[in-house]
N, C-alpha and C positions, 0 to 999 in steps of 0.2 A: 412377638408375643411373649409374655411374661412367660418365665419357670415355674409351673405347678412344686407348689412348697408341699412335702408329707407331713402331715397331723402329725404331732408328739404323741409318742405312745405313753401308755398307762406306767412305765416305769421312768421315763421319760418327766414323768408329771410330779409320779414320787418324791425323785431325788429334786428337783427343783422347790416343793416346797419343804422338804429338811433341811436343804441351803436358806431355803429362807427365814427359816427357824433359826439358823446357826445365825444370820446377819442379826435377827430381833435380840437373837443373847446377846452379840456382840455389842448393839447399838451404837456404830461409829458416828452417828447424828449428833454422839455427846458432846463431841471431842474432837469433829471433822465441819467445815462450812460445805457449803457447793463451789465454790471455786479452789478449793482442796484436792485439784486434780493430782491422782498416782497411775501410772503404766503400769500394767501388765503382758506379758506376752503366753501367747495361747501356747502348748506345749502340741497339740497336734498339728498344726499349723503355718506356727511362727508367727504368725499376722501379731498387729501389737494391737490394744485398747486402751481406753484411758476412762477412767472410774472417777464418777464424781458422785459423793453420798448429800442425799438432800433431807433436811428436817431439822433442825438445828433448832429455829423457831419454835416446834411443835406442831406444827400446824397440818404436816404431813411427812409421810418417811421413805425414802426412795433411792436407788442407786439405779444409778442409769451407767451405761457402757456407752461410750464413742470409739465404734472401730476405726482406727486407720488414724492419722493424722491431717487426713481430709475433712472426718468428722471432727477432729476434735478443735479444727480451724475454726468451724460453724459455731462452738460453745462459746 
């Protein structure tokens, strides 16, 4: 049986859309394609991700995470 995941809390929710504010400043969709994959590594963790920003076109604007190098096989 699956893991009961807990709701994000109300500060939780906050800081995620300031981050998402800071991505709109930044707009890497200018300047980045979607197959412009970058690593990052999680600092609590260690696990790694790999980030691909999507909107280039305009048509839509999006940054998606692929954890692990399993996920980022699938991209």
């Amino acid at each position: 049986m699956p893991k009961k995941i807990k709701p994000p809390s109300l500060e939780q929710w906050k800081r995620l859309y300031e981050l998402m504010d800071k991505i709109r400043e930044l707009a890497p969709w200018e300047y980045m394609y979607e197959q412009d994959i970058f690593g990052i590594q999680f600092p609590e963790t260690g696990k790694l991700g790999f980030v691909s920003v999507m909107g280039n076109l305009g048509e839509h604007y999006a940054v998606a995470i692929y954890p692990g190098k399993k996920a980022l096989k699938v991209f």
